[in-house]
FIKOLZA-1660 file (N, C-alpha, C; in steps of 0.1 Angstrom, whole numbers, plus 5000, padded with zeros to 4 digits):
% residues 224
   i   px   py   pz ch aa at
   1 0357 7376 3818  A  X  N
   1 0361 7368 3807  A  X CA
   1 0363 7376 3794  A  X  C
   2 0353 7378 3786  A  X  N
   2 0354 7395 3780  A  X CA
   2 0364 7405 3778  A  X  C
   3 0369 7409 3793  A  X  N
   3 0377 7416 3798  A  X CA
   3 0390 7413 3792  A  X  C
   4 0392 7401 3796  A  X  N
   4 0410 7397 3797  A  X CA
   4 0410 7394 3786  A  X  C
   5 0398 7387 3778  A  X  N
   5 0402 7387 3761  A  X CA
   5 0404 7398 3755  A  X  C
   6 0397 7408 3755  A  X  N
   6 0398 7422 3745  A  X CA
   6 0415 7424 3751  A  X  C
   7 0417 7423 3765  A  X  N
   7 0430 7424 3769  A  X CA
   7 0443 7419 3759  A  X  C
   8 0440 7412 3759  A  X  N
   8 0449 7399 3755  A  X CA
   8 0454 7400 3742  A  X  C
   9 0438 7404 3736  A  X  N
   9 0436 7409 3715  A  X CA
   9 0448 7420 3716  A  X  C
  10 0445 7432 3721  A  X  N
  10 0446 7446 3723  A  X CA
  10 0461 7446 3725  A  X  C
  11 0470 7435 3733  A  X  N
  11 0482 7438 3735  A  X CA
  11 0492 7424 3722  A  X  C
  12 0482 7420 3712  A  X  N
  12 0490 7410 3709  A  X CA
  12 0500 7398 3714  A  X  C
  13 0493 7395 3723  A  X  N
  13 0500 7385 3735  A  X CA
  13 0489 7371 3730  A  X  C
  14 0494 7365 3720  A  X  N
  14 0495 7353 3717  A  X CA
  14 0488 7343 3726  A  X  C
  15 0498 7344 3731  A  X  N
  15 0492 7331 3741  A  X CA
  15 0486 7334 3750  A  X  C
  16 0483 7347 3757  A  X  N
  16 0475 7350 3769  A  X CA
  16 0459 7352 3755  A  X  C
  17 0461 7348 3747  A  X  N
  17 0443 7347 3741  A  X CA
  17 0445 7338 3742  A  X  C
  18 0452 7329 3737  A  X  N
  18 0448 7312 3737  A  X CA
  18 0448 7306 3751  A  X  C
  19 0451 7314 3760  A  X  N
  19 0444 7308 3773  A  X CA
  19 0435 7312 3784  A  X  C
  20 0431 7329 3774  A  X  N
  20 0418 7332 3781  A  X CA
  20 0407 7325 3782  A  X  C
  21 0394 7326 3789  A  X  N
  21 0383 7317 3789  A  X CA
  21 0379 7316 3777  A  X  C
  22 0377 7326 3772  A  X  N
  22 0371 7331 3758  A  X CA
  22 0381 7322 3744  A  X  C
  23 0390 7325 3748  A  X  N
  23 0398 7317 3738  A  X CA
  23 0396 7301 3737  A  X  C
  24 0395 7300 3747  A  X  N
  24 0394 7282 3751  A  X CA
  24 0382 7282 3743  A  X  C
  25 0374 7289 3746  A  X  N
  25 0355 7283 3742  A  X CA
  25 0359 7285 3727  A  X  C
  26 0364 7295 3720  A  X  N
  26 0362 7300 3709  A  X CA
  26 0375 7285 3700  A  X  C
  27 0384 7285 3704  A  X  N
  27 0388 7273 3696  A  X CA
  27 0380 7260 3701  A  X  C
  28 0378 7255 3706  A  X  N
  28 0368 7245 3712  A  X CA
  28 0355 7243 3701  A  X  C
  29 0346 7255 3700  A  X  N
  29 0339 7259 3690  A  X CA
  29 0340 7255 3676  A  X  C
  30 0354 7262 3671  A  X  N
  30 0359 7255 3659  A  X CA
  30 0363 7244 3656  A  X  C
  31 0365 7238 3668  A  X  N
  31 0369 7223 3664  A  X CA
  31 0356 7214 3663  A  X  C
  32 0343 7220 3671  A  X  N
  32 0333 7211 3672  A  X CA
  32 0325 7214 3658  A  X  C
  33 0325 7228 3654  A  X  N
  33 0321 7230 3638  A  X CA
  33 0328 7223 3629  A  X  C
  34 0344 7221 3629  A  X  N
  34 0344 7212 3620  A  X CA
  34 0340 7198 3618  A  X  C
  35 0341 7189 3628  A  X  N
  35 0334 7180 3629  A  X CA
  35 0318 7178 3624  A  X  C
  36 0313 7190 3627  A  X  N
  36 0297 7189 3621  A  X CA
  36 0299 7193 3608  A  X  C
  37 0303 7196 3601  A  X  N
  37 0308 7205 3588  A  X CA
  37 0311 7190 3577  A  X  C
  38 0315 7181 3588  A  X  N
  38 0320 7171 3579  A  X CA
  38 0308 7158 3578  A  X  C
  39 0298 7160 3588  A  X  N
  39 0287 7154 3585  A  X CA
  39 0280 7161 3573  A  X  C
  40 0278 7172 3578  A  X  N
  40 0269 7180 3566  A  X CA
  40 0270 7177 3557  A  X  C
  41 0288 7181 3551  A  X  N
  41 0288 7176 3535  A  X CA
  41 0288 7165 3534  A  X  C
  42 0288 7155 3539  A  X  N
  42 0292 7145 3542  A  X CA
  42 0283 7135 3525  A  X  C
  43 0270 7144 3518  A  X  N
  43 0267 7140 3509  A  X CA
  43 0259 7126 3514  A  X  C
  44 0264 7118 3500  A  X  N
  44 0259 7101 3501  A  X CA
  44 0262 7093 3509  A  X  C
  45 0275 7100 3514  A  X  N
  45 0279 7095 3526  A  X CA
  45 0278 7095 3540  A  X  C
  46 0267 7104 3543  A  X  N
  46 0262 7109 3552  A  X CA
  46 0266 7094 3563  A  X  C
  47 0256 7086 3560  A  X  N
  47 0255 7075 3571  A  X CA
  47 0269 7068 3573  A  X  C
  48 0282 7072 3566  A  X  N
  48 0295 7069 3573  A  X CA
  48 0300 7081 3575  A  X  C
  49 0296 7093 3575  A  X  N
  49 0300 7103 3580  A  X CA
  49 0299 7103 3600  A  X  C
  50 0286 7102 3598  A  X  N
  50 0275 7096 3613  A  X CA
  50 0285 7091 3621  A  X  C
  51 0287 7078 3612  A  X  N
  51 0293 7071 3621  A  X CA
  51 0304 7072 3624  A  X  C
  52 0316 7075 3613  A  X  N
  52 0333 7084 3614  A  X CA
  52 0331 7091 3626  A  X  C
  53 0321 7102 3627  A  X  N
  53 0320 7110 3637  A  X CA
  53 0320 7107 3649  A  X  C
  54 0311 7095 3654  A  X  N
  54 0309 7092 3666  A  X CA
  54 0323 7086 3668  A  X  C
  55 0331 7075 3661  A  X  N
  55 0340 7068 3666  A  X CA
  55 0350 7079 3669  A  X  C
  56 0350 7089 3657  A  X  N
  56 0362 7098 3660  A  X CA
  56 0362 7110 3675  A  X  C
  57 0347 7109 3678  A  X  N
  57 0344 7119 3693  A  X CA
  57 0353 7108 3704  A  X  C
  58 0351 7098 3701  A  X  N
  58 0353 7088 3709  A  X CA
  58 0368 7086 3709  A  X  C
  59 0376 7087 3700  A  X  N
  59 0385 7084 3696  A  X CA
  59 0395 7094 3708  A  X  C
  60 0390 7108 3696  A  X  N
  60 0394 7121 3704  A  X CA
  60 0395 7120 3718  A  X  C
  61 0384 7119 3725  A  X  N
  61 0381 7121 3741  A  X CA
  61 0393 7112 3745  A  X  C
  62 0391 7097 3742  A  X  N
  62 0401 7090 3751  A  X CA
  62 0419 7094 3747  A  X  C
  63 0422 7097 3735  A  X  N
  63 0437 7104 3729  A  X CA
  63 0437 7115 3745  A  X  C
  64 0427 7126 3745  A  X  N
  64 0428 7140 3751  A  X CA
  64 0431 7136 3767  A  X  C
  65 0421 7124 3770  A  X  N
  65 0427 7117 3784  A  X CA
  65 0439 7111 3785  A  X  C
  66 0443 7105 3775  A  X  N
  66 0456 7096 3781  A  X CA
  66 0469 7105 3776  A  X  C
  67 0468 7117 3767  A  X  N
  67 0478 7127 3771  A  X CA
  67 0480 7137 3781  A  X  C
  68 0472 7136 3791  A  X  N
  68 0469 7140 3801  A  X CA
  68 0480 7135 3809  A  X  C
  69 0484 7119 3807  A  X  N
  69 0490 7111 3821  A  X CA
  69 0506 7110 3814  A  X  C
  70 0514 7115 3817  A  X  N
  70 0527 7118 3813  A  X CA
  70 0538 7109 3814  A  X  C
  71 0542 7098 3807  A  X  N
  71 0549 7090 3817  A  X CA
  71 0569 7095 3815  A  X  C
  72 0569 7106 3806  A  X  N
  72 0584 7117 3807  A  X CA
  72 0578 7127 3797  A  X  C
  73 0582 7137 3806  A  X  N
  73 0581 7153 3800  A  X CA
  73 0597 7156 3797  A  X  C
  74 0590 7168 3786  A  X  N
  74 0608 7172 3782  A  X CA
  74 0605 7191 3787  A  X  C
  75 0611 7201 3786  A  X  N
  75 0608 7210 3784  A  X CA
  75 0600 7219 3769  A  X  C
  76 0595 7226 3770  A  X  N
  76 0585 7234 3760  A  X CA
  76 0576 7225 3752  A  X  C
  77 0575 7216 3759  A  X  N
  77 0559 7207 3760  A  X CA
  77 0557 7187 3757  A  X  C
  78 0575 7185 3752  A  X  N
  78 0572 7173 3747  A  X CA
  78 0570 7161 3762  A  X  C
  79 0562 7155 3757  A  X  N
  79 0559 7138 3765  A  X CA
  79 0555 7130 3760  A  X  C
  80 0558 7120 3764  A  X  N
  80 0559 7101 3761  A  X CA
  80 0545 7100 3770  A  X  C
  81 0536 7099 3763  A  X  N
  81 0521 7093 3769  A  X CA
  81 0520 7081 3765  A  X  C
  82 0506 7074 3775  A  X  N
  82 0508 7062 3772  A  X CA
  82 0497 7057 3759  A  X  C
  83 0499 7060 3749  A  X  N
  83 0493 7062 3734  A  X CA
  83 0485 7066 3732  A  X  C
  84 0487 7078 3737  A  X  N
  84 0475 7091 3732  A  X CA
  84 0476 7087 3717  A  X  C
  85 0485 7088 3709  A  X  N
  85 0479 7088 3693  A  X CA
  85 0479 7079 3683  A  X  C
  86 0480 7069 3692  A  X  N
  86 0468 7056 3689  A  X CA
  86 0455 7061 3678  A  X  C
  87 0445 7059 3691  A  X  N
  87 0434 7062 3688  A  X CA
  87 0430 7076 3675  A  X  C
  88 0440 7083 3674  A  X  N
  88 0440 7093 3665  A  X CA
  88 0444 7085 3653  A  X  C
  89 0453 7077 3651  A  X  N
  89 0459 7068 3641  A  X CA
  89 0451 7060 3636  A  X  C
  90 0441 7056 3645  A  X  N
  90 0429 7045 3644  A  X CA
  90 0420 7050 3636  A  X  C
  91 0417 7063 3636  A  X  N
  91 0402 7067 3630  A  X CA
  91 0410 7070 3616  A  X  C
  92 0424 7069 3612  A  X  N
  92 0430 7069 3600  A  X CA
  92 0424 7059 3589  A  X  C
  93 0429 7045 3602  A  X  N
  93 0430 7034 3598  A  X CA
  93 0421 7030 3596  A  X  C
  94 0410 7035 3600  A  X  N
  94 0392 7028 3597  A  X CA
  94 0384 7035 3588  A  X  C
  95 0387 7050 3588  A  X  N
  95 0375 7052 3582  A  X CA
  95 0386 7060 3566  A  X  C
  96 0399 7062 3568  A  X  N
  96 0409 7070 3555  A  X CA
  96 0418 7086 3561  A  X  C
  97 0421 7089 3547  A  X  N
  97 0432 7099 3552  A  X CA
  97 0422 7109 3557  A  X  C
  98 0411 7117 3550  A  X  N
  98 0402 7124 3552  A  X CA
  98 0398 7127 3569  A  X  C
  99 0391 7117 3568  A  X  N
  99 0382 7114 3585  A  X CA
  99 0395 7113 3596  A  X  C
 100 0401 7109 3588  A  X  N
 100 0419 7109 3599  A  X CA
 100 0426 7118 3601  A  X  C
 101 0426 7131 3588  A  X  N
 101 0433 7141 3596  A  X CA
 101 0424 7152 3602  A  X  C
 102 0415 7149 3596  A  X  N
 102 0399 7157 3608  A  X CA
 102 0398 7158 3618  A  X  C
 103 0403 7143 3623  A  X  N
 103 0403 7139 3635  A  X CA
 103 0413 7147 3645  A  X  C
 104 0425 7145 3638  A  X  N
 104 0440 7150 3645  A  X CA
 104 0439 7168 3645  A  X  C
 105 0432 7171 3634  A  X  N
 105 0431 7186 3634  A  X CA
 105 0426 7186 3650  A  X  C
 106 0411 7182 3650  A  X  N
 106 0399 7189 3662  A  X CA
 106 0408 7183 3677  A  X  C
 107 0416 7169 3675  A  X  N
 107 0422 7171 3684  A  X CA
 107 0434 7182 3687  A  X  C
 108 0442 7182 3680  A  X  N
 108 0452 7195 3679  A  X CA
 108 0444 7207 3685  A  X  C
 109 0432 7212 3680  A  X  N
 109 0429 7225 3684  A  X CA
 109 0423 7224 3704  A  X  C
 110 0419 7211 3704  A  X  N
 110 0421 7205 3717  A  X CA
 110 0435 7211 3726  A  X  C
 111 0445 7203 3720  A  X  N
 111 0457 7204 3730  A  X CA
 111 0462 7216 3725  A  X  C
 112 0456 7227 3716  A  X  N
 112 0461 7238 3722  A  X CA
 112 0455 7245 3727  A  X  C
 113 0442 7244 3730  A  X  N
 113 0432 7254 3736  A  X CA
 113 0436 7250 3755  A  X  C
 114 0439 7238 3756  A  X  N
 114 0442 7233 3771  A  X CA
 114 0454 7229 3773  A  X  C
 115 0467 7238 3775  A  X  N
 115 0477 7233 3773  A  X CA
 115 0486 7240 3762  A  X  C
 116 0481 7245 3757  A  X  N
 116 0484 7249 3745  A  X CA
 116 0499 7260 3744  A  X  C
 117 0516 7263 3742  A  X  N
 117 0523 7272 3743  A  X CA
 117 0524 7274 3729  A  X  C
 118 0523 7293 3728  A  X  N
 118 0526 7298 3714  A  X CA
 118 0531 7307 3714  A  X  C
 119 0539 7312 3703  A  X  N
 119 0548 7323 3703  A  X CA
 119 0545 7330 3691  A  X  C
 120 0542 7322 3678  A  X  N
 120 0535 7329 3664  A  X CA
 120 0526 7323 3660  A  X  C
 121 0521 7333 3646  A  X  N
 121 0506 7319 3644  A  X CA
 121 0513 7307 3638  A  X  C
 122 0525 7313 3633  A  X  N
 122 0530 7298 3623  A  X CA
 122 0531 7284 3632  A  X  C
 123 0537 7290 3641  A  X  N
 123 0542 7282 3650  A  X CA
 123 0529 7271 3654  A  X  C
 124 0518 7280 3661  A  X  N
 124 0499 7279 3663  A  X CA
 124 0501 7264 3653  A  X  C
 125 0503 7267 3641  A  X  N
 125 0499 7258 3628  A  X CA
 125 0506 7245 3632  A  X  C
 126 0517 7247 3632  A  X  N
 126 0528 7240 3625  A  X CA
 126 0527 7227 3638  A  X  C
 127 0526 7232 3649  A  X  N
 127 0527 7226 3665  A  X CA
 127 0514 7216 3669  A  X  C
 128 0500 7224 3660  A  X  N
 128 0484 7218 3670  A  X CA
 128 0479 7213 3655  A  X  C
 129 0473 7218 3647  A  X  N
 129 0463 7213 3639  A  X CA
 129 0471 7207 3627  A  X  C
 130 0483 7214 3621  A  X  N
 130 0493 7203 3609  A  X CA
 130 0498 7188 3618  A  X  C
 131 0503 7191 3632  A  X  N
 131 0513 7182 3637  A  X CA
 131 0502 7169 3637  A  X  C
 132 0492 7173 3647  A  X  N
 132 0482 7164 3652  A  X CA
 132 0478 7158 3638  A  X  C
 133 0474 7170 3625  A  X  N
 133 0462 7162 3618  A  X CA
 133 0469 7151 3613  A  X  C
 134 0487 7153 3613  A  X  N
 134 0492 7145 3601  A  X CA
 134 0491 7129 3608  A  X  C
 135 0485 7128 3620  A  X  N
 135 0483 7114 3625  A  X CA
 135 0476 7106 3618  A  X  C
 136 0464 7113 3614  A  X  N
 136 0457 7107 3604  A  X CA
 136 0457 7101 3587  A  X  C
 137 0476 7111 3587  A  X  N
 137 0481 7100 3574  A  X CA
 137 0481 7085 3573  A  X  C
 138 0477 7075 3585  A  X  N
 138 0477 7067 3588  A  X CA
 138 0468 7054 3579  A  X  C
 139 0458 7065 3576  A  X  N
 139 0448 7060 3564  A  X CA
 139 0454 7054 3549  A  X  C
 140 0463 7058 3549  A  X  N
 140 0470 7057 3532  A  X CA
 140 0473 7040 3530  A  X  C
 141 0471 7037 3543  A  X  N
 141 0478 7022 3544  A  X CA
 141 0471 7013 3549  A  X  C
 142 0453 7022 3546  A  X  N
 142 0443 7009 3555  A  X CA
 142 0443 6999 3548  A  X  C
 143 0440 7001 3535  A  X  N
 143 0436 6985 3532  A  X CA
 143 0452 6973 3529  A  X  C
 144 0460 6977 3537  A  X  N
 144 0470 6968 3536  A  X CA
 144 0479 6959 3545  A  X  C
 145 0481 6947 3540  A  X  N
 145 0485 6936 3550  A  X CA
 145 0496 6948 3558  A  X  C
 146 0495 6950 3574  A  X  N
 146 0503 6952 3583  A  X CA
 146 0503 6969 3583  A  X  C
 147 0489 6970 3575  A  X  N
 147 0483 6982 3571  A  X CA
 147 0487 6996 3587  A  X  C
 148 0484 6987 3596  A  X  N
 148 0485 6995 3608  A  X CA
 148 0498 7000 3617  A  X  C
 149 0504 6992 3609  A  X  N
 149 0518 6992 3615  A  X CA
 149 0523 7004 3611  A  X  C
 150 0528 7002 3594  A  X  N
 150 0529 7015 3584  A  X CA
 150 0522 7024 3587  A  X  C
 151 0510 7029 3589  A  X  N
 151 0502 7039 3592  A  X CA
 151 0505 7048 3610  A  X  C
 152 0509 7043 3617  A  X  N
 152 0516 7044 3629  A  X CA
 152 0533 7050 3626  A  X  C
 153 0539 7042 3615  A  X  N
 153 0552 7048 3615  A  X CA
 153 0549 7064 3604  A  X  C
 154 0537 7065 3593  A  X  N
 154 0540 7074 3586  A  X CA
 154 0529 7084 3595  A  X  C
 155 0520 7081 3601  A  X  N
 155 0515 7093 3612  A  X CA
 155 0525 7101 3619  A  X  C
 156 0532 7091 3627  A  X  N
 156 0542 7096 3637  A  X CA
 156 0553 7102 3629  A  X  C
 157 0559 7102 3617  A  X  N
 157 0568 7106 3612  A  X CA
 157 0562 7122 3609  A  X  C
 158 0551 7121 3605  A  X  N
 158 0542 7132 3592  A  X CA
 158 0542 7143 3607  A  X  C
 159 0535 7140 3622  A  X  N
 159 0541 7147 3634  A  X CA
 159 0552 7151 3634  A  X  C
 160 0559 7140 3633  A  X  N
 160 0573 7147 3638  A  X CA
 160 0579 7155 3629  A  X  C
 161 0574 7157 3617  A  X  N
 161 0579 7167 3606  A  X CA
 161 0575 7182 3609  A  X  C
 162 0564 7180 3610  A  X  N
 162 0558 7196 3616  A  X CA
 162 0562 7201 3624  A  X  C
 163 0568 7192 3638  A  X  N
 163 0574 7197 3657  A  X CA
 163 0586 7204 3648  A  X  C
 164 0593 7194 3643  A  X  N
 164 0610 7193 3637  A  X CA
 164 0604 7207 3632  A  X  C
 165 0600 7210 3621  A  X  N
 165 0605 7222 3609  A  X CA
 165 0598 7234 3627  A  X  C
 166 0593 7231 3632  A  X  N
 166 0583 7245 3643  A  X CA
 166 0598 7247 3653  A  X  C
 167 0602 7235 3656  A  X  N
 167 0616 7234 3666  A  X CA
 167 0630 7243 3659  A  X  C
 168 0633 7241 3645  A  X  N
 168 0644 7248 3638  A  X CA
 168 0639 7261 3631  A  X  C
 169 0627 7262 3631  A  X  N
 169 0623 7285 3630  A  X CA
 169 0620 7290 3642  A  X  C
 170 0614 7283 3648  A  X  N
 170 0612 7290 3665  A  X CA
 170 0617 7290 3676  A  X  C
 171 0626 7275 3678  A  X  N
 171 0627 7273 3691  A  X CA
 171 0643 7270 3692  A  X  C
 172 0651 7277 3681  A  X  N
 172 0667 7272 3679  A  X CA
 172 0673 7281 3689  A  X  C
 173 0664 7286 3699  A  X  N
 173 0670 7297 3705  A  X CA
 173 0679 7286 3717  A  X  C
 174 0664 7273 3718  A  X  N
 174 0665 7271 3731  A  X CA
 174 0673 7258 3735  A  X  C
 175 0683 7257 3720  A  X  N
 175 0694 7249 3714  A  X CA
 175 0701 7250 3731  A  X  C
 176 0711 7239 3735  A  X  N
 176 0719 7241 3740  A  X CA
 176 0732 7247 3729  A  X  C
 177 0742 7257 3742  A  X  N
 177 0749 7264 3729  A  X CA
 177 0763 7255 3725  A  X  C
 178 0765 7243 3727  A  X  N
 178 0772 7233 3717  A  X CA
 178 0764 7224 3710  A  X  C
 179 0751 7228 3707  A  X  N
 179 0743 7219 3700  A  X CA
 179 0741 7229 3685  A  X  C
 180 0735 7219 3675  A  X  N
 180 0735 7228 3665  A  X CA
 180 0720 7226 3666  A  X  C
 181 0710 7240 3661  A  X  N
 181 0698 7234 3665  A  X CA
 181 0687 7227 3654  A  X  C
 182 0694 7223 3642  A  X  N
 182 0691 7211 3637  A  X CA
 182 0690 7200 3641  A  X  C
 183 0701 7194 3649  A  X  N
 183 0705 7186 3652  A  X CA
 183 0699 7185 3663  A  X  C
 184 0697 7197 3674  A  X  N
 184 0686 7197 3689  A  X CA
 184 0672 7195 3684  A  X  C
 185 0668 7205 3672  A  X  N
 185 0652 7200 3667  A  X CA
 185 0652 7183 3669  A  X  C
 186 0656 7177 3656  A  X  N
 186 0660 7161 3653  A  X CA
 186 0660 7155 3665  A  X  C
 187 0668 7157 3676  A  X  N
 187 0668 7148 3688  A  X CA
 187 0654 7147 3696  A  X  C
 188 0655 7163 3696  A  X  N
 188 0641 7168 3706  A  X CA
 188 0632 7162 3705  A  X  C
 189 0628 7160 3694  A  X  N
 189 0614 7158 3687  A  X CA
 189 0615 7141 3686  A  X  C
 190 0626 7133 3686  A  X  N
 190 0624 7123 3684  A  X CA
 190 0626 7113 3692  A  X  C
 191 0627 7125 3706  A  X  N
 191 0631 7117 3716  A  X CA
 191 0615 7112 3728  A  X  C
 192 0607 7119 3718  A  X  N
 192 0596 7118 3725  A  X CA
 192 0586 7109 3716  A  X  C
 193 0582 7118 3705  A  X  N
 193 0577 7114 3692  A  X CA
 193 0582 7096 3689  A  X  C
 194 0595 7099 3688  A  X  N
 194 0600 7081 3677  A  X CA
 194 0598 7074 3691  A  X  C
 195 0597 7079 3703  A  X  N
 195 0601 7066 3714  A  X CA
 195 0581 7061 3716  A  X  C
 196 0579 7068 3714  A  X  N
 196 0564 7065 3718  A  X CA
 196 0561 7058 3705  A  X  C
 197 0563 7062 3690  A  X  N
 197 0556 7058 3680  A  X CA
 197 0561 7044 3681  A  X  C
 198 0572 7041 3681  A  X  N
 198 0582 7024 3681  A  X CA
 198 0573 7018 3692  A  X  C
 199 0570 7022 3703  A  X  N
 199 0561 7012 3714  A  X CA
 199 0555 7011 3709  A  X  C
 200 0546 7023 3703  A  X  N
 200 0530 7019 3698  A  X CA
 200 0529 7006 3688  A  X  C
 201 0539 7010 3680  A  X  N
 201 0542 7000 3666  A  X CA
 201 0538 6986 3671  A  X  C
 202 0549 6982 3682  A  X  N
 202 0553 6973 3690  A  X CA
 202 0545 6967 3693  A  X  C
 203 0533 6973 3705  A  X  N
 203 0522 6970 3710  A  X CA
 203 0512 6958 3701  A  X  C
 204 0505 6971 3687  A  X  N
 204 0500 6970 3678  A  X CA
 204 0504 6955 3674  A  X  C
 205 0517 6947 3672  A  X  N
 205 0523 6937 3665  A  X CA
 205 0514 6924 3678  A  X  C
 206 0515 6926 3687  A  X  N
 206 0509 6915 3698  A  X CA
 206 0499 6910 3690  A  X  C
 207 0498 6895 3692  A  X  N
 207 0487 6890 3686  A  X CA
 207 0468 6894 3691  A  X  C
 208 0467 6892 3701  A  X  N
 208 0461 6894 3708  A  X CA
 208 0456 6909 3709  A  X  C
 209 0461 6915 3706  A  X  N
 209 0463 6933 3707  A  X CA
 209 0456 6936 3691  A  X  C
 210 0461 6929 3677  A  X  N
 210 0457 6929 3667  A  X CA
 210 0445 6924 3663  A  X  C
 211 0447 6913 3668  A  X  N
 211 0433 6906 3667  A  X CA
 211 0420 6916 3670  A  X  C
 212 0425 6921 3683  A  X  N
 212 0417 6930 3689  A  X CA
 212 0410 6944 3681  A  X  C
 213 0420 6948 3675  A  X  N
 213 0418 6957 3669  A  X CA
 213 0416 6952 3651  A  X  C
 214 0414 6940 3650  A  X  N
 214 0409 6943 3630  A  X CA
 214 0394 6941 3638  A  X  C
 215 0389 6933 3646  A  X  N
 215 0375 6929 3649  A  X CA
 215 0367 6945 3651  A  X  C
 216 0373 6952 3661  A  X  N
 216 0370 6966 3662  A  X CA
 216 0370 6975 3649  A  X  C
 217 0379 6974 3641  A  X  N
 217 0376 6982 3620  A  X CA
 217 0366 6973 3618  A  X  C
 218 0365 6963 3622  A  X  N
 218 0352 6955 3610  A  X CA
 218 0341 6959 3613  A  X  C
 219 0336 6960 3629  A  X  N
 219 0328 6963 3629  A  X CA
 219 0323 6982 3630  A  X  C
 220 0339 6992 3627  A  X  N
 220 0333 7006 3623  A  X CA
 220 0331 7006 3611  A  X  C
 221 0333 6996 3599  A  X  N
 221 0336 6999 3591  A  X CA
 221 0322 6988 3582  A  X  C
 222 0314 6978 3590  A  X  N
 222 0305 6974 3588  A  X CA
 222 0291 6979 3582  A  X  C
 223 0287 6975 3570  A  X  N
 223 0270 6983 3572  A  X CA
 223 0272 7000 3568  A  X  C
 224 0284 7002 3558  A  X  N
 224 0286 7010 3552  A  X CA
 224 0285 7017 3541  A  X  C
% end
């Protein structure tokens, strides 16, 4: 384990750290320190820290599972899951922008420690812990009638800003060559990102689906 890491350091090969054993554990690590990091300071707030935390472990785990189940892959990593970033969106929505992009961060360093393709650090950034955290912009719009709706379209946008700018410095290579790779970023990114965020949106609007979900804020957000 040891071995193939010092390997991996030693030859500058990017991605063979981030998928050594060592690597996994060592981002893993960081994402579980920040999370406790945010209890600690957590101050006066500790006892909604507590609790941010647990919904957000919770949150996390089930996001990490349901991107797991693919229902269209594209090449160099995009898929239409069946709302993995929901539940990332959610801990926006309940506890603010803070606890929301915390959330998106620890998952980010998730899906790139397991899964994870890199080519620079920028790329590292721009792809796992900016893309994911910006899910958690979703907060800006809790306290507002249809609060969840907006917070789903400006999460999924605030993603798809970070893929888009990572897609047109890194990946214009992998442009088809009558495409312009502006125009291939834009599509790429939106062909996975906008088609999943519009369902979600969708979903969310069901009566029954809403209902479901203000009862679930009231009571994370209860006794605070």
């Amino acid at each position: 384990m040891f071995q193939s890491f010092l390997e991996a350091v030693s030859s500058g090969d990017l991605q063979a750290i981030i998928t050594s054993t060592l690597g996994q554990i060592i981002i893993v690590v960081i994402a579980l320190v920040l999370l406790l990091l945010a209890v600690a300071l957590g101050g006066h707030q500790k006892k909604m820290s507590v609790k941010a935390l647990t919904y957000s472990s919770i949150a996390i785990a089930i996001s990490f599972v349901l991107s797991q189940f693919r229902l269209f892959s594209l090449p160099q990593g995009g898929s239409i899951t069946p709302f993995s970033m929901l539940f990332i969106i959610l801990i926006g929505y309940f506890f603010g922008v803070k606890t929301g992009v915390l959330a998106g961060v620890v998952y980010g360093l998730l899906q790139l420690a397991f899964g994870g393709w890199v080519m620079h650090p920028m790329q590292l950034l721009l792809d796992y812990p900016l893309a994911f955290g910006a899910l958690g912009l979703s907060g800006v719009f809790a306290n507002q009638k249809h609060g969840l709706v907006a917070g789903i379209l400006v999460g999924c946008t605030g993603r798809f800003i970070f893929h888009f700018l990572s897609g047109i410095i890194f990946f214009a290579s992998y442009a088809p060559e009558t495409w312009n790779p502006f125009v291939y970023s834009l599509w790429y990114n939106f062909s996975y990102i906008g088609v999943e965020g519009v369902i979600t949106a969708i979903i969310v609007l069901v009566p029954s689906v809403a209902q479901a979900l203000r009862s679930v804020k009231k009571s994370a957000i209860n006794n605070i």
